[in-house]
C-alpha positions as CSV (number, residue, x, y, z in Angstrom):
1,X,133.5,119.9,114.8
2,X,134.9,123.5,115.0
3,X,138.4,123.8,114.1
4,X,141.1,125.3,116.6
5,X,143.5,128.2,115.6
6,X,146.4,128.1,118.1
7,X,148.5,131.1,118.9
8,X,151.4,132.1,117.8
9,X,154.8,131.5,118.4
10,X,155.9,135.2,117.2
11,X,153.8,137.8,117.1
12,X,152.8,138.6,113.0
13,X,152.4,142.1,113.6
14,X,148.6,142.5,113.1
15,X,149.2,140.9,109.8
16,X,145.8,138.9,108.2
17,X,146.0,136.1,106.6
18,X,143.1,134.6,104.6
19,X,143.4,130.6,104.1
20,X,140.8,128.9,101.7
21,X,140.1,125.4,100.5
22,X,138.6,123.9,97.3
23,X,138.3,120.5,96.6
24,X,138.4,118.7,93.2
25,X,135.3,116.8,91.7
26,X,137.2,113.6,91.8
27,X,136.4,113.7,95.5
28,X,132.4,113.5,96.2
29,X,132.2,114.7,99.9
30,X,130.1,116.2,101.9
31,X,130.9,119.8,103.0
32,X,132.0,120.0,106.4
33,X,131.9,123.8,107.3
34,X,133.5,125.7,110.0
35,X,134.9,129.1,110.8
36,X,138.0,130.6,113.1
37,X,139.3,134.4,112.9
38,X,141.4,135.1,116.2
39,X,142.6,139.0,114.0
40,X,145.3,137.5,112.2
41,X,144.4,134.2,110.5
42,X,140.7,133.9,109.0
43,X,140.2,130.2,107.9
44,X,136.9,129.1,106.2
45,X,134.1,126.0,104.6
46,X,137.2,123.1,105.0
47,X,135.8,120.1,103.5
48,X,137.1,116.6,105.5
49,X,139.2,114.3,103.3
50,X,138.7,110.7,103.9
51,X,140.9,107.9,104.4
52,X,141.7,104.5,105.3
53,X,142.8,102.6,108.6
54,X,146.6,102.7,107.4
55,X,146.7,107.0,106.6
56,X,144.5,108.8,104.5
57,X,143.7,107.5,100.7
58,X,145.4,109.2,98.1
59,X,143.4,112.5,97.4
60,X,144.5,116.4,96.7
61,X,142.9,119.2,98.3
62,X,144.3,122.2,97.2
63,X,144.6,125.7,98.7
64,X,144.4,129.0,98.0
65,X,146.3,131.8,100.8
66,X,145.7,135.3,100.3
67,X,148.5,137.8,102.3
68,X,147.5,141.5,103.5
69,X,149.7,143.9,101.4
70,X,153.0,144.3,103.4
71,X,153.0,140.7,104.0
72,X,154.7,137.8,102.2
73,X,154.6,134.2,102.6
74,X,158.5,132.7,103.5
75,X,156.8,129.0,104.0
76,X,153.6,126.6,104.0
77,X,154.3,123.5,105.5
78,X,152.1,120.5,106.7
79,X,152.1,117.6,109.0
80,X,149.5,114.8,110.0
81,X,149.1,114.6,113.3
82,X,147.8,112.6,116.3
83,X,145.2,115.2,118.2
84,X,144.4,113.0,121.3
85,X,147.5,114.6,123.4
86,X,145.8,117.9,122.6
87,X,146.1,120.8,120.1
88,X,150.0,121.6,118.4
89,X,151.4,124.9,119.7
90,X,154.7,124.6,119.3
91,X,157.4,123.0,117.0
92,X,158.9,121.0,119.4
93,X,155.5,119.1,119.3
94,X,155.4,119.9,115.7
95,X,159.0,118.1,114.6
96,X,161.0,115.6,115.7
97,X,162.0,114.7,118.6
98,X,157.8,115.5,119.4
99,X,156.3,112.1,117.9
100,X,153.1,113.8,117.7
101,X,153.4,114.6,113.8
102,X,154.8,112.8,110.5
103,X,158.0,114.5,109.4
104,X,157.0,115.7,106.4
105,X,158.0,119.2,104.6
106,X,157.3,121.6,101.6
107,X,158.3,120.0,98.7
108,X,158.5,116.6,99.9
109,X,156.7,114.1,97.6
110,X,158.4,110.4,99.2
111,X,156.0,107.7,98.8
112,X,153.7,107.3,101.2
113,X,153.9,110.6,103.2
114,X,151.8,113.6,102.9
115,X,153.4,116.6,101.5
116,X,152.9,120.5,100.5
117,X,154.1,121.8,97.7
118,X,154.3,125.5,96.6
119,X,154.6,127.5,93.4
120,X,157.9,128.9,93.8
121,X,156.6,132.4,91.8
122,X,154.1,133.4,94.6
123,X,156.8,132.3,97.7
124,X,158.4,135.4,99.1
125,X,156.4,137.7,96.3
126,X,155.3,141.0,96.2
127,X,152.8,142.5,98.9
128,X,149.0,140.6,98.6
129,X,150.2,137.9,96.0
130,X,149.0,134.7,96.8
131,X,150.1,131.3,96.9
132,X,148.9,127.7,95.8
133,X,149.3,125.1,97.5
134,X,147.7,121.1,97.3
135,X,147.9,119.0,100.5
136,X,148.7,115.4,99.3
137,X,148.0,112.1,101.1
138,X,149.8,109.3,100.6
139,X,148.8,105.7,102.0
140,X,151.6,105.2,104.8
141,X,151.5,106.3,108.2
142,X,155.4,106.1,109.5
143,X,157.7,108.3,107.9
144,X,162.0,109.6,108.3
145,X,162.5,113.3,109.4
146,X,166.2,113.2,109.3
147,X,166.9,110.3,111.8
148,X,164.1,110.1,113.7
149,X,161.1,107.6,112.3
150,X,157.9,109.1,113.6
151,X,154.5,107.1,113.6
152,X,150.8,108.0,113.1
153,X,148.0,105.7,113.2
154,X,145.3,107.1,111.7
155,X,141.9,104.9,111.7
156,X,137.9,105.6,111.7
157,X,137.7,105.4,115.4
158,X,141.0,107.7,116.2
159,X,141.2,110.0,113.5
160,X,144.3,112.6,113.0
161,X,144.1,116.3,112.2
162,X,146.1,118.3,108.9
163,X,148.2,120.6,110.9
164,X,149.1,123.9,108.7
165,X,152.2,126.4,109.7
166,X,151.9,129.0,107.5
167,X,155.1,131.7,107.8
168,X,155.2,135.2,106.7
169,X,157.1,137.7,106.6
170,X,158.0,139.9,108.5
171,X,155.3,138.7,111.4
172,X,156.3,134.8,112.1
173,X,154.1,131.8,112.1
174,X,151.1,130.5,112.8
175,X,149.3,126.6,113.5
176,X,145.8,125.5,112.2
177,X,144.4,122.3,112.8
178,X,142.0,120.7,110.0
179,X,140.1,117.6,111.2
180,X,139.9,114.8,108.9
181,X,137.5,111.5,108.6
182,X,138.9,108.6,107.9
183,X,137.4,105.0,106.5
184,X,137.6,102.0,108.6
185,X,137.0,98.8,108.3
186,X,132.7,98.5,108.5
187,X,130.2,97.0,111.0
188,X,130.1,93.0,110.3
189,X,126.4,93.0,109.0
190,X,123.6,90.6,111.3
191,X,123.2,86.9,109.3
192,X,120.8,87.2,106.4
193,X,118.1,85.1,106.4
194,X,116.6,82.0,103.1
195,X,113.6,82.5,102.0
196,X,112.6,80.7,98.9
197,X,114.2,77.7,97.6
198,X,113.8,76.6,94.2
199,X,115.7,73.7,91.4
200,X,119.6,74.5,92.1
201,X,118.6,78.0,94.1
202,X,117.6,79.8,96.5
203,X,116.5,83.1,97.9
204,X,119.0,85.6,100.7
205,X,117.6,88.1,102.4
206,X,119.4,91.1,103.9
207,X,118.7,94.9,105.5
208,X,119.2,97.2,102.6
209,X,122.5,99.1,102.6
210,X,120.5,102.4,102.0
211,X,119.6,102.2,105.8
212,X,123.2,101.5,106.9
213,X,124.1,104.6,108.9
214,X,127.5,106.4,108.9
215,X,128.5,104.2,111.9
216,X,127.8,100.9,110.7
217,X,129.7,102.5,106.8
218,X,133.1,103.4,109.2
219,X,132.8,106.9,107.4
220,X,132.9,104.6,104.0
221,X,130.7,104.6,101.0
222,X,128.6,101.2,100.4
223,X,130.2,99.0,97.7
224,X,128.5,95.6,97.8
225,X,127.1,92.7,100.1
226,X,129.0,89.6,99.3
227,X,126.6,86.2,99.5
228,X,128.8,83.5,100.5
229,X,126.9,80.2,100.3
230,X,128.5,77.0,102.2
231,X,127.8,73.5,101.5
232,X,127.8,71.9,104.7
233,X,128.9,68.7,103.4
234,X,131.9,70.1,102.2
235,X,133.1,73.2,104.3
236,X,131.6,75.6,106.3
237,X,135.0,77.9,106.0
238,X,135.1,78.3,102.4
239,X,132.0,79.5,100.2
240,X,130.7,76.7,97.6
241,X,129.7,79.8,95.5
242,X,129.5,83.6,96.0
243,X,127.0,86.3,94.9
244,X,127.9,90.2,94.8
245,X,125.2,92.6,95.2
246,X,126.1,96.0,94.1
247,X,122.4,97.9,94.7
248,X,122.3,99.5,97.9
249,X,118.4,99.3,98.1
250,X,118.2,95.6,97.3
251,X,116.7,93.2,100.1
252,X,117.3,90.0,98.9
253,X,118.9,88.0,96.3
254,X,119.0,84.9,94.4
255,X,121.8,82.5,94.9
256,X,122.2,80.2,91.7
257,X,124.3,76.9,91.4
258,X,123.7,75.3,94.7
259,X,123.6,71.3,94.5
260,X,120.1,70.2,94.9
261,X,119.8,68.0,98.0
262,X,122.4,69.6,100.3
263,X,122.3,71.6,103.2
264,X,123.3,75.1,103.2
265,X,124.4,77.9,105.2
266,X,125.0,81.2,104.1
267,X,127.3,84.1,105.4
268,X,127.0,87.9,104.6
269,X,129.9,90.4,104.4
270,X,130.0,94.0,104.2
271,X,132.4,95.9,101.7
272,X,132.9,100.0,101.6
273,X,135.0,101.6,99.5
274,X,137.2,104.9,100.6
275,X,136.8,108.1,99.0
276,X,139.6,107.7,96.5
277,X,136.6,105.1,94.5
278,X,139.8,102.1,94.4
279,X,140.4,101.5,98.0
280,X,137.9,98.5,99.8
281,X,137.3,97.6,103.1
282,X,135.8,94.3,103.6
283,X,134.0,93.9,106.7
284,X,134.5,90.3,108.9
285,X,131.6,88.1,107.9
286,X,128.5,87.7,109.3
287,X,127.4,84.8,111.4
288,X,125.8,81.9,109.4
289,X,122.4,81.3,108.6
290,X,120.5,78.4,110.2
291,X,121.8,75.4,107.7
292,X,118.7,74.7,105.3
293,X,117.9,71.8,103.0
294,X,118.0,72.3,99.3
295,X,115.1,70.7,97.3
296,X,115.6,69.3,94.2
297,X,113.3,69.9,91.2
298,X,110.2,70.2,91.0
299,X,108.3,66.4,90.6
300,X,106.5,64.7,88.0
301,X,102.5,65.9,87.5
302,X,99.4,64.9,86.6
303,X,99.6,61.6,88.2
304,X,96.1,59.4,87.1
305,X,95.2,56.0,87.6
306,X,93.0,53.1,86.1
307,X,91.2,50.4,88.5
308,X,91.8,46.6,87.2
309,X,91.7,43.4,89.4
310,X,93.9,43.8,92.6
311,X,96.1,46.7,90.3
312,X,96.2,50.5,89.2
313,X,97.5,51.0,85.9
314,X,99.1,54.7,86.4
315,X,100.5,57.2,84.0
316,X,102.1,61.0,84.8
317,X,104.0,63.8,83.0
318,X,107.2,63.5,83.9
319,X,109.1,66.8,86.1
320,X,110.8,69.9,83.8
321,X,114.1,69.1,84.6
322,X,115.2,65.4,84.2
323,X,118.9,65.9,84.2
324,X,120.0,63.5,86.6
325,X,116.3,61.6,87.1
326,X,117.1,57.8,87.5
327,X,113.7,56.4,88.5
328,X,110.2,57.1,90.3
329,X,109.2,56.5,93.3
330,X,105.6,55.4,94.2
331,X,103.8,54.8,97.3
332,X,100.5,53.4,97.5
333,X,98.0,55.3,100.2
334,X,95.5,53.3,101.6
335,X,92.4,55.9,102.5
336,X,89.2,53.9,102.6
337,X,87.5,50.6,102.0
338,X,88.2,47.5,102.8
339,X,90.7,47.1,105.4
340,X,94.6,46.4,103.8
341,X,96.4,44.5,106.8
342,X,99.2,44.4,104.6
343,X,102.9,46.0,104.4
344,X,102.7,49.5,102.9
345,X,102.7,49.5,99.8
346,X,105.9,51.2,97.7
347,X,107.5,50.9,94.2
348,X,110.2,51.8,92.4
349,X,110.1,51.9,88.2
350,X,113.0,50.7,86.4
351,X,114.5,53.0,84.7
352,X,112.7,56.6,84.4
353,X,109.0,55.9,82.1
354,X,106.0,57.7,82.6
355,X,103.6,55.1,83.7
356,X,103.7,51.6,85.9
357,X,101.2,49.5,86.8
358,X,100.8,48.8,91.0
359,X,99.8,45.5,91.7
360,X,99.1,43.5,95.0
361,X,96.8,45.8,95.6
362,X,93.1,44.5,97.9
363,X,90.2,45.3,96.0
364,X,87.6,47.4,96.9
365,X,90.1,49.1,99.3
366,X,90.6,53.1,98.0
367,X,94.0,54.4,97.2
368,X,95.6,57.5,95.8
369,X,99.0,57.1,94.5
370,X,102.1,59.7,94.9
371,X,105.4,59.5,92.8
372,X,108.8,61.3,92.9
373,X,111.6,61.3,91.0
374,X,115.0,59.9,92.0
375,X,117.4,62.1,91.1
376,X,120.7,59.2,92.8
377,X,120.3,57.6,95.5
378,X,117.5,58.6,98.1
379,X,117.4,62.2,96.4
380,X,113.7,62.2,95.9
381,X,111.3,65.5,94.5
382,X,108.5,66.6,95.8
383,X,105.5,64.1,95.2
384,X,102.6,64.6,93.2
385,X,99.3,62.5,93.8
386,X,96.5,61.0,91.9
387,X,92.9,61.1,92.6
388,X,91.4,58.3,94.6
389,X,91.4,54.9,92.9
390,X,89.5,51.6,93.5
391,X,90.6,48.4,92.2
392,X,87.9,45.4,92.2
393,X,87.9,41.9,91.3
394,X,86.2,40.5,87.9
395,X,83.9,43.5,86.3
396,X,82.8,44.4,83.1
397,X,82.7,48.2,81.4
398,X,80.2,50.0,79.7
399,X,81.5,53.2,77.8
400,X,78.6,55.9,78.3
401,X,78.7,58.5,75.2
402,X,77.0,62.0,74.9
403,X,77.6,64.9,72.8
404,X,77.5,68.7,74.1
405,X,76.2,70.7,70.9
406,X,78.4,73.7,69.8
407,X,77.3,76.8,71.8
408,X,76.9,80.5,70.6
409,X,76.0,83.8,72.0
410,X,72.5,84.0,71.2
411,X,70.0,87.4,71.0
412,X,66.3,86.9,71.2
413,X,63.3,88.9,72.1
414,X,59.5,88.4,72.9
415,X,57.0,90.1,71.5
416,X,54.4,91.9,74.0
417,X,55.5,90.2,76.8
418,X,58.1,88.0,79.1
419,X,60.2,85.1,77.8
420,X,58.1,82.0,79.5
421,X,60.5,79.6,81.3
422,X,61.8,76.6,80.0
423,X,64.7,75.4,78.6
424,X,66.8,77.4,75.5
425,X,67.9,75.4,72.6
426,X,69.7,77.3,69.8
427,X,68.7,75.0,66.8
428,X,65.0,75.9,67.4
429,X,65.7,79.3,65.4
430,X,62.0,80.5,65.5
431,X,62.2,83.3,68.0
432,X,61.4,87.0,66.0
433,X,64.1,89.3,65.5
434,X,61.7,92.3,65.3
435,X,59.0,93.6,67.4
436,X,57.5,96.8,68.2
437,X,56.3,98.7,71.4
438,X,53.3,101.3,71.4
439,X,54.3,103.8,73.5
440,X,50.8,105.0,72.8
441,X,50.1,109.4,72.9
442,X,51.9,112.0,74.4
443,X,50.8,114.4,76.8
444,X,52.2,117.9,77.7
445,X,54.0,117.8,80.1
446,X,52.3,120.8,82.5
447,X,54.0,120.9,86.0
448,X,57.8,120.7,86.8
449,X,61.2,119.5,84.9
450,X,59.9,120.3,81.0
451,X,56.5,121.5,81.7
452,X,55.6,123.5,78.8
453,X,58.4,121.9,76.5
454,X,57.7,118.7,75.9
455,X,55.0,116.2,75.1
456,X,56.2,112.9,77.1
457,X,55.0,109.0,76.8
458,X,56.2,105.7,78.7
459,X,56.4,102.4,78.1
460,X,58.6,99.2,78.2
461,X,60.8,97.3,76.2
462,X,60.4,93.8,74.8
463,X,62.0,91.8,76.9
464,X,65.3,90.3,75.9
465,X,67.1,87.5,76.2
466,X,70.6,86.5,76.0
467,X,71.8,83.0,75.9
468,X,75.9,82.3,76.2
469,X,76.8,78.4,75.7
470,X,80.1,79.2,74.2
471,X,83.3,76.7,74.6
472,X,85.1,79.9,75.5
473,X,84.3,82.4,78.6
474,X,85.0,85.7,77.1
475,X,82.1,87.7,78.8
476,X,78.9,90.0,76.3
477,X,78.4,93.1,76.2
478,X,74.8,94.3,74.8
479,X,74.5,97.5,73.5
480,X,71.7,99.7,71.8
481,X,70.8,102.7,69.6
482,X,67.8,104.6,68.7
483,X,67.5,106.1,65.3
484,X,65.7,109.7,64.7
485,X,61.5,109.8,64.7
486,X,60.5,110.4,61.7
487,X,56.3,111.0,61.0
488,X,56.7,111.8,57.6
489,X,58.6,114.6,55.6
490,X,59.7,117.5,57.5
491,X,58.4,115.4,60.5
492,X,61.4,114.7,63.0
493,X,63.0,114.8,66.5
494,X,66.0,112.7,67.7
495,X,66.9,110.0,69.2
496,X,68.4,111.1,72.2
497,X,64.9,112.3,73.1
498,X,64.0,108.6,73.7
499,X,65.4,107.4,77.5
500,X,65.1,104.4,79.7
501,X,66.3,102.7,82.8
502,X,67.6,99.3,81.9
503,X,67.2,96.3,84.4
504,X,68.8,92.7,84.5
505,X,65.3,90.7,85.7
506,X,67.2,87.4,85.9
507,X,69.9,85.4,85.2
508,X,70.9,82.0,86.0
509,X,71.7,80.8,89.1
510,X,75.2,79.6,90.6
511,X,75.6,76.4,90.8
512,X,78.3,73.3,92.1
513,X,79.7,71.2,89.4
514,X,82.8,69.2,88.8
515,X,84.5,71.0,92.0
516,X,83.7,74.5,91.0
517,X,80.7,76.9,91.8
518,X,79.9,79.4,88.8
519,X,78.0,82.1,89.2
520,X,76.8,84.3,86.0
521,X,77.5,88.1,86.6
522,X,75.6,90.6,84.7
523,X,75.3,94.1,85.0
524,X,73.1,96.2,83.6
525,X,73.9,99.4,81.5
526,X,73.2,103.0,82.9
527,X,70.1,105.2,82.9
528,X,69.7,107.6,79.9
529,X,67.8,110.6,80.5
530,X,65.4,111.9,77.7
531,X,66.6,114.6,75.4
532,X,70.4,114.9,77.1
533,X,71.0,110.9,76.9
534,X,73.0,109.4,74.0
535,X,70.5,106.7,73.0
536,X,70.8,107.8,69.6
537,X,74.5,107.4,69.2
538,X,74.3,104.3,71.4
539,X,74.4,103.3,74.6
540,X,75.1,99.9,76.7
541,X,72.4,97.4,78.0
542,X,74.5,95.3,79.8
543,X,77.2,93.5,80.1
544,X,78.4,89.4,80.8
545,X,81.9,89.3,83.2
546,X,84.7,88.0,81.5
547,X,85.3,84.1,83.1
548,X,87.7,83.8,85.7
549,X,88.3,80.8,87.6
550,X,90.0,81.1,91.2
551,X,89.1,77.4,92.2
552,X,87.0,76.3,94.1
553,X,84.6,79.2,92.3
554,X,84.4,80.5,89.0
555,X,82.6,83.8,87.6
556,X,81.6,85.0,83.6
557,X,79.2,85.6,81.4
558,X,77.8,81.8,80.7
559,X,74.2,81.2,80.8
560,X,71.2,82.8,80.3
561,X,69.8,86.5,81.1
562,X,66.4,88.6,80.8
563,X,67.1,92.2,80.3
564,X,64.5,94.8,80.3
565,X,64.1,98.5,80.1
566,X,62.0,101.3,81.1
567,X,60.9,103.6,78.4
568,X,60.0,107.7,78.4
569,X,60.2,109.6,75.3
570,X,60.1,113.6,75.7
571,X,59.1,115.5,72.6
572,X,59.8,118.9,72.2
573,X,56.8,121.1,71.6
574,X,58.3,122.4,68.2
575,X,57.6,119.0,66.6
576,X,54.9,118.7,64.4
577,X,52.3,116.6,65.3
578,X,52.0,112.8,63.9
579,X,52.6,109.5,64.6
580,X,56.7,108.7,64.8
581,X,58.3,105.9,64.1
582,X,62.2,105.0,65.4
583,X,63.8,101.6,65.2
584,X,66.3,100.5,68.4
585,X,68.7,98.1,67.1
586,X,70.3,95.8,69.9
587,X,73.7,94.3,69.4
588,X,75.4,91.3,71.7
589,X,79.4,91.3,70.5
């Protein structure tokens, strides 16, 4: 908004006047610039001043006037003013009897009025001396000018301007008119929404207050969001409990002490704070949320049952929190078998064990059983339910034992060919832990990549075999190194000259037991090229996944694999002829 110089009510005489305003760091507001020069009065980069909806908040601004030499200042005076009847340009509008001003002088400091106040040493003082002044705001908006009380509203939606006379001598005086912004009371915010609900809480949503715009702020700075939860059962006027959020980026919050099993509602309210950091403005509260019902704790678990004649002996772990638990609640579900014309079928323990025995049940009929806990009267948890359970009449057991042998993560090769099929079994212990493979003689290589360089033979790795039977899933990795050829002394080339492409052939299949399909996942290790591969340092065969189960499927390293390789082996035409010898060592960790 540009500010308005008014003329003057005597001329000054071509005098200029150069007014300036800084404002302290206790005050973190946005510059509001604008510029006026009408040849006599140059005003310049004005920064607003915010208030509240009863004046402005108690903040300084202080100024700094600078008079041309042969000019003096005789009096600085200021006023808060209504604007809506127009600009001030005169002081009959100016002073009493114009109501459009507070009464308020230089040097007047009365408790809630504005004032000016000078240093006395730069009034009326030599030619170009200048003069300090600070504008003060008080927090009342009707002041006493002598006998006439004169009243300002000043709010967010009719805001008033700082009206300036600034006298010299010998030229007269002159108005300006400084807008202000003032802090009203904010937008009332929409109705948050529950999202989830947990033992004793539950979780608000709300926009973020970074996203609030200047409007919806009334000119205000973003204090908090105040939660107010209401349980309906007891009033829907006064919170049960309230939360204060203080992050203006937070979406959502959790609301703790609610009583488990009531309904609630909850209300949001909007609170700015003015630019003085002290003074609040609370907005009116949202409209309530749609009631919701609060669950109690979490139930009991692991719910299992034993079939006897017409009965179910059942057992379960009881819920975290028991505080308030009086008994279970259990319901028999009928879901197969012979037809059960009967009542349904519901118990309630005595007291609060962890196991109970339903009777009156129809053998041969299929039930799964749920139980809750009662936490008072009718207060039940969420259930949890048993797998399905038949009772019968008169039968006998048979207890069928078998024992799983301890598993390991086994290595093992075969010599000069494929591992034939069959089934593994880790106590047989026979299988050879060293082999060899003829890669035969060289030949020059005589056209393209190396021709000329290297002698080069191929050939392929015994096959190997990795067997995982472990109790844990904790995935393989297989990993091998070539040491140098030697033929002899003086007779070597490295390692790295040997490379291969390694291959998983096979591995075992997935494969639907207990609920859950596991598949084995093996990858084999990169390529290593001859002579610029790191075979000789080491590199990796392949690897068994870690286990992870997601049910219904499950994926690791368990089971059985066939790796095998590719083998070239480039020897550079500077080593001396003979037949070399390296040894591969191959690792499973």
């Amino acid at each position: 908004m540009l500010n308005r110089k008014i003329s003057k009510r005597k001329a000054l005489l071509g005098a200029t006047v150069a007014l300036t305003a800084a404002l302290g760091a206790s005050l973190p507001l946005t510059a509001h610039a604008f510029s006026q020069n009408d040849g006599t009065v140059n005003v310049t980069t004005i920064l607003p001043v915010s208030g509240n909806t009863t004046g402005l908040v108690s903040q300084d601004v202080t100024f700094h006037i600078q008079a041309q030499a042969g000019h003096t200042f005789s009096n600085i005076a200021a006023h808060l003013c209504d604007p809506a009847a127009g600009a001030i340009t005169q002081n009959s509008q100016w002073i009493p009897p114009g109501n459009r001003c507070t009464g308020n002088v230089v040097g007047s400091s009365s408790p809630g009025s504005l004032s000016v106040t000078v240093d006395p040493s730069t009034v009326g003082s030599a030619a170009g001396a200048g003069a300090d002044f600070t504008f003060h705001t008080g927090t009342g908006t009707s002041v006493v000018d002598g006998a006439n009380p004169h009243a300002v509203t000043c709010t967010a939606a009719t805001p008033c301007n700082l009206v300036l006379r600034v006298d010299t001598t010998p030229d007269g005086f002159d108005f300006i008119e400084v807008p202000l912004t003032f802090a009203g009371t904010p937008s009332t915010p929409s109705a948050p929404t529950v999202g989830a609900k947990a033992d004793s809480q539950a979780t608000v949503s709300f926009p973020a207050a970074s996203t609030l715009s200047t409007g919806q702020l009334a000119n205000g700075t973003f204090s908090k969001y105040v939660v107010n939860a209401y349980d309906t059962a007891v009033s829907t006027a006064v919170p049960a409990t309230s939360v204060n959020v203080t992050s203006a980026s937070a979406t959502s919050v959790v609301v703790p002490l609610l009583q488990n099993f009531h309904n609630y509602e909850f209300g949001l309210q909007l609170v700015t704070v003015a630019a003085d950091g002290t003074t609040l403005f609370p907005s009116a509260e949202s409209a309530h949320s749609t009631p919701v019902y609060q669950p109690g704790p979490a139930g009991p678990s692991n719910v299992s049952g034993t079939p006897a004649d017409s009965s179910v002996a059942l057992s379960w772990s009881p819920p975290a929190n028991t505080v308030g638990l009086t008994r279970y609640f259990i319901t028999a579900n009928r879901t197969g078998g012979n037809p059960d014309a009967g009542a349904p079928h519901t118990a309630f323990t005595t007291g609060a064990p962890t196991n109970f025995t339903f009777t009156g049940l129809v053998n041969g009929t299929i039930y799964t059983f749920t139980v809750q806990a009662e936490y008072g009267a009718g207060n039940l948890s969420a259930g949890a339910t048993s797998a399905p359970v038949t009772p019968q009449g008169k039968f006998i057991t048979q207890h069928i034992n078998v024992t799983r042998p301890n598993g390991d993560l086994v290595l093992t090769q075969q010599c000069g060919g494929p591992t034939s099929g069959g089934l593994y079994d880790p106590t047989v212990g026979v299988y050879p832990t060293d082999c060899t493979v003829n890669l035969g003689t060289a030949k020059l290589i005589t056209t393209g990549p190396g021709a000329g360089q290297f002698f080069q033979a191929t050939g392929a790795l015994n096959q190997v075999t990795v067997v995982d039977t472990r109790d844990t899933d904790p995935g393989w990795n297989v990993n091998a190194s070539v040491s140098n050829f030697t033929a002899g002394p003086g007779k070597t080339f490295s390692g790295n000259d040997l490379g291969w492409v390694p291959v998983v052939t096979d591995h075992s299949l997935p494969f639907t037991a207990d609920g859950l399909t596991y598949t084995q996942t093996v990858t084999a290790g990169g390529t290593q090229v001859p002579v610029t591969g790191t075979l000789g340092s080491g590199a990796t065969f392949a690897t068994g996944a870690v286990g992870v189960t997601t049910p219904p499927t499950a994926i690791g390293g368990l089971g059985i694999a066939h790796l095998d390789a590719a083998l070239t082996v480039n020897i550079p035409v500077f080593a001396k002829s003979g037949a070399y010898t390296a040894v591969m060592t191959i690792t499973a960790v």
